[in-house]
C-alpha positions in Angstrom: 0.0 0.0 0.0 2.8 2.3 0.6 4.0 1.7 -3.0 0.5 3.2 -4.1 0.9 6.0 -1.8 4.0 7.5 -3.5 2.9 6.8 -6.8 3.6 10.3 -8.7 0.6 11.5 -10.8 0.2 10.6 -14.1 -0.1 13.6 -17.0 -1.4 13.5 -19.9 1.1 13.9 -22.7 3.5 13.8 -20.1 6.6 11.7 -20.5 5.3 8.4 -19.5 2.5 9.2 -21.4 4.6 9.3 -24.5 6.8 6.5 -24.0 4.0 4.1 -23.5 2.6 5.8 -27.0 5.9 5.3 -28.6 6.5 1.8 -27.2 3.2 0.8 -28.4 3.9 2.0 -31.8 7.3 0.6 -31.8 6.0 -2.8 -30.9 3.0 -2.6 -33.7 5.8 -2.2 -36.3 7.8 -5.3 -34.7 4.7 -7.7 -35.0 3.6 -6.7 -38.2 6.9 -6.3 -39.7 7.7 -9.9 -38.7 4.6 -11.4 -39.8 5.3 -10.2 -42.9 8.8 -11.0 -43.6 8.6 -13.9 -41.6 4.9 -15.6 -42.0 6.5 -18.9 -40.4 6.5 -17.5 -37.3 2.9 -15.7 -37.0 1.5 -18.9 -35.1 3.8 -18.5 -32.1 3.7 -14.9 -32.6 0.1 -15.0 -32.9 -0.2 -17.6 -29.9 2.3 -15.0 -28.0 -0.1 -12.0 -28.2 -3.3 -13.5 -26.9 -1.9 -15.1 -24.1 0.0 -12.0 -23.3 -3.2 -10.2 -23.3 -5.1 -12.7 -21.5 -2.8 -13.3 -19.0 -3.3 -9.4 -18.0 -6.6 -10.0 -16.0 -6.0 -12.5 -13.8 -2.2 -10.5 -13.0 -4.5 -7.2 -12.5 -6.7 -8.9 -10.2 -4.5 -10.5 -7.7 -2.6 -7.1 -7.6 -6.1 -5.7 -6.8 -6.5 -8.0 -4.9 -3.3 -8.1 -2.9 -3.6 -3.7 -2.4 -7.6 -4.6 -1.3 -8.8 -2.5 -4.2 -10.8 -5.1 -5.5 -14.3 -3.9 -6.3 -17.5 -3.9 -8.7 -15.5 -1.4 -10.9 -12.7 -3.3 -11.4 -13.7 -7.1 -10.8 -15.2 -8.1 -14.2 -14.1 -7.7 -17.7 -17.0 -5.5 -18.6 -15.5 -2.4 -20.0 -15.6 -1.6 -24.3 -12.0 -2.7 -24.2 -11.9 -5.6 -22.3 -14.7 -6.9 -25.3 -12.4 -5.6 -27.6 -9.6 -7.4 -25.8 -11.2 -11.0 -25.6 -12.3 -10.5 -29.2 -8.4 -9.7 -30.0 -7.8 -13.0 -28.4 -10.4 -15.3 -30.0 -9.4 -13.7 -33.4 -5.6 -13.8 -32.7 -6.0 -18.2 -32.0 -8.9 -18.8 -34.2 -8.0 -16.4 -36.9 -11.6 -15.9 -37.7 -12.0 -12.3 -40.2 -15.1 -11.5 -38.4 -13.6 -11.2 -35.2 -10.8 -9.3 -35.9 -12.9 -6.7 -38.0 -14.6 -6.0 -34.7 -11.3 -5.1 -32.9 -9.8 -2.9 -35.6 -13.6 -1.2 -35.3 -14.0 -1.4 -31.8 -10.0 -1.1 -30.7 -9.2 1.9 -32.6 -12.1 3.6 -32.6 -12.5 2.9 -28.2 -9.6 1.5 -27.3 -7.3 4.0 -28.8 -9.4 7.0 -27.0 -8.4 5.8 -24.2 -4.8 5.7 -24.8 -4.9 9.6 -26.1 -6.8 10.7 -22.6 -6.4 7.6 -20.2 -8.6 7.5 -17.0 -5.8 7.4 -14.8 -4.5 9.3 -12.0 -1.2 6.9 -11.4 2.3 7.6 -13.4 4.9 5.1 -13.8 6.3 2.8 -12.0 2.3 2.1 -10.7 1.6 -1.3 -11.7 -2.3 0.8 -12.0 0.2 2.6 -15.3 1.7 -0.8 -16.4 -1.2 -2.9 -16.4 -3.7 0.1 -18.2 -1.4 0.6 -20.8 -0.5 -3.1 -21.2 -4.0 -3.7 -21.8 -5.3 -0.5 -23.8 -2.0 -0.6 -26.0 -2.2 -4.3 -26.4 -5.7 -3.6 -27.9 -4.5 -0.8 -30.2 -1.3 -3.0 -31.0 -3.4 -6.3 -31.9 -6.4 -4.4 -33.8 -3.5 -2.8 -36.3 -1.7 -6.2 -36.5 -4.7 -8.4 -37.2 -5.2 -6.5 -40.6 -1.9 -4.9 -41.5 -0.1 -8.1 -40.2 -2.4 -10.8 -40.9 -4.4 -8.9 -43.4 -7.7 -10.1 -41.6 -9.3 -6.9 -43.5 -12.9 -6.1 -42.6 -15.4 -6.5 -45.1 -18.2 -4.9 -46.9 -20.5 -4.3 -44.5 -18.1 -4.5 -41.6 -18.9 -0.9 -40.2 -23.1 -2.1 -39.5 -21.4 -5.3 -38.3 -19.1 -3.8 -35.4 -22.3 -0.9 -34.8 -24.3 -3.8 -34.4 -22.8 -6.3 -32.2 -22.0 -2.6 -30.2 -25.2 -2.6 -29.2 -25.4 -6.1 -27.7 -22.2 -4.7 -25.9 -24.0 -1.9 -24.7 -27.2 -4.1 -23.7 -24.9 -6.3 -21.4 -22.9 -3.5 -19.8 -25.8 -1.6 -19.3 -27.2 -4.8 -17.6 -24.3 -5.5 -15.6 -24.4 -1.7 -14.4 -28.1 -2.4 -13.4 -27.3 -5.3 -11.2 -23.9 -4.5 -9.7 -24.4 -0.5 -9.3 -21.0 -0.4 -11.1 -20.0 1.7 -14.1 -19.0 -0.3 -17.0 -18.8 1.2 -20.6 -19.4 4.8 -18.6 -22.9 4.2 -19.0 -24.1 5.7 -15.8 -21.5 8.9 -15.2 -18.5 10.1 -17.7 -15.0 9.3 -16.1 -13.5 11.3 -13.7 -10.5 12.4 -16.0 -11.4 14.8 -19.0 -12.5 13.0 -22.4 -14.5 13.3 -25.3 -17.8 12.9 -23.2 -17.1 16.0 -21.6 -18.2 17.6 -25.5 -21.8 16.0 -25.5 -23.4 16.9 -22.7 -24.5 15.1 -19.2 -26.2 12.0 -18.8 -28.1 10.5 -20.7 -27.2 12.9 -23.6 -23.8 12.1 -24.0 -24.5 8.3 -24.3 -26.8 9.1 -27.8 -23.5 11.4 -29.0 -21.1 8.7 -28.0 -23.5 6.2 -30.6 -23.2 9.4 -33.1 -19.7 9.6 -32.6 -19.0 5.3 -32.8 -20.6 5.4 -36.4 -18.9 8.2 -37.5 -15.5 6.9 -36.5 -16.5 3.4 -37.6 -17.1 4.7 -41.4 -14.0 6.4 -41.3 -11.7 3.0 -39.7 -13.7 1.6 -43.3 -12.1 4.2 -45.4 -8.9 2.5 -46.7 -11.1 -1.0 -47.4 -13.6 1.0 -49.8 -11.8 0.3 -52.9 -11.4 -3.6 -52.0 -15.0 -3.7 -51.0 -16.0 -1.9 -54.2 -13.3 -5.0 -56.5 -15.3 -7.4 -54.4 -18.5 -6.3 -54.9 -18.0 -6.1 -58.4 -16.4 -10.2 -58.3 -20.1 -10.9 -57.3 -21.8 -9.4 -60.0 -19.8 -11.1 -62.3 
């Protein structure tokens, strides 16, 4: 607990900020670089990743555990990323194109929000730093390499797709919040550090600009597929 204590406060853009930016970057060019020049090794690689990212809940809880920080906000995998997250996972060992479209939708479009403003108060060394930006820049990091790496592309229709199966998200968060009084998916109150919700309004409000907002940056995520959609599109008329 006295770790915690002196834990210096985390700034945005600050230099930890940055480095965990660059590292993520860094390590988005390794993996894709690799499976590219080197498509021998993309199983282990592949096997590598979602263990790495599984392996981050069950690490995070027993440190929650351990500094008796364990609660209903933190004890279940319930959040937009953590979806995103065990998508990455299941798409990353199964290699299904479906699955990963929904975390280069979901990851990038979430995920990566909250790498740019990160609901934290902790700077490094916290393991609260470590394990948020293990997790958020794991996300980023697999969405990018599932389709840049293992060209897993989406498909036409991909954006309604991830919209879609966002609102099933949403249905279960919301219902988890309901019965746990907890605050997945920031459903019931905008986070405590500044983000894009602060734009839209207060509750409920900023939950229908956040929807606004999802298939706006969903459309835009499809951009570089349009002219591949458009080839295959045209392969069916034929």
């Amino acid at each position: 607990m006295g770790f915690m204590a002196s834990a210096p406060a985390f700034k945005v853009f600050g230099t930890d900020h940055l480095s965990a930016l660059g590292l993520s970057v860094l390590f988005a060019f390794f993996l894709i670089g690799n499976a590219r020049h080197h498509p021998e090794r993309t199983l282990l690689q592949d096997r590598a990743l979602a263990f790495f990212l599984l392996a981050l809940y069950p690490a995070q809880w027993m440190f929650l555990y351990h500094q008796d920080a364990l609660n209903r906000e933190n004890a279940l995998p319930c959040h937009l990323c953590d979806a995103a997250a065990l998508c990455g996972v299941a798409a990353l060992w199964l290699r299904r194109q479906r699955l990963a479209e929904l975390v280069w939708f979901w990851g990038l479009a979430g995920t990566l929000n909250g790498l740019i403003t990160p609901a934290l108060s902790e700077a490094f060394p916290s393991p609260r730093f470590l394990f948020f930006f293990a997790l958020h820049g794991g996300v980023v990091v697999c969405a990018v390499y599932l389709v840049a790496g293992l060209r897993l592309r989406p498909e036409p229709g991909g954006v309604w797709r991830a919209f879609g199966w966002l609102q099933v998200y949403l249905v279960g968060a919301a219902t988890v919040d309901f019965f746990s009084g907890a605050n997945y998916g920031f459903l019931r109150a905008k986070p405590p550090q500044a983000s894009l919700m602060d734009l839209m309004g207060p509750w409920p409000w900023y939950l229908a600009g956040l929807e606004v907002l999802a298939l706006a940056l969903f459309s835009l995520l499809n951009l570089p597929f349009l002219r591949s959609h458009c080839s295959m599109e045209s392969e069916k008329s034929v």
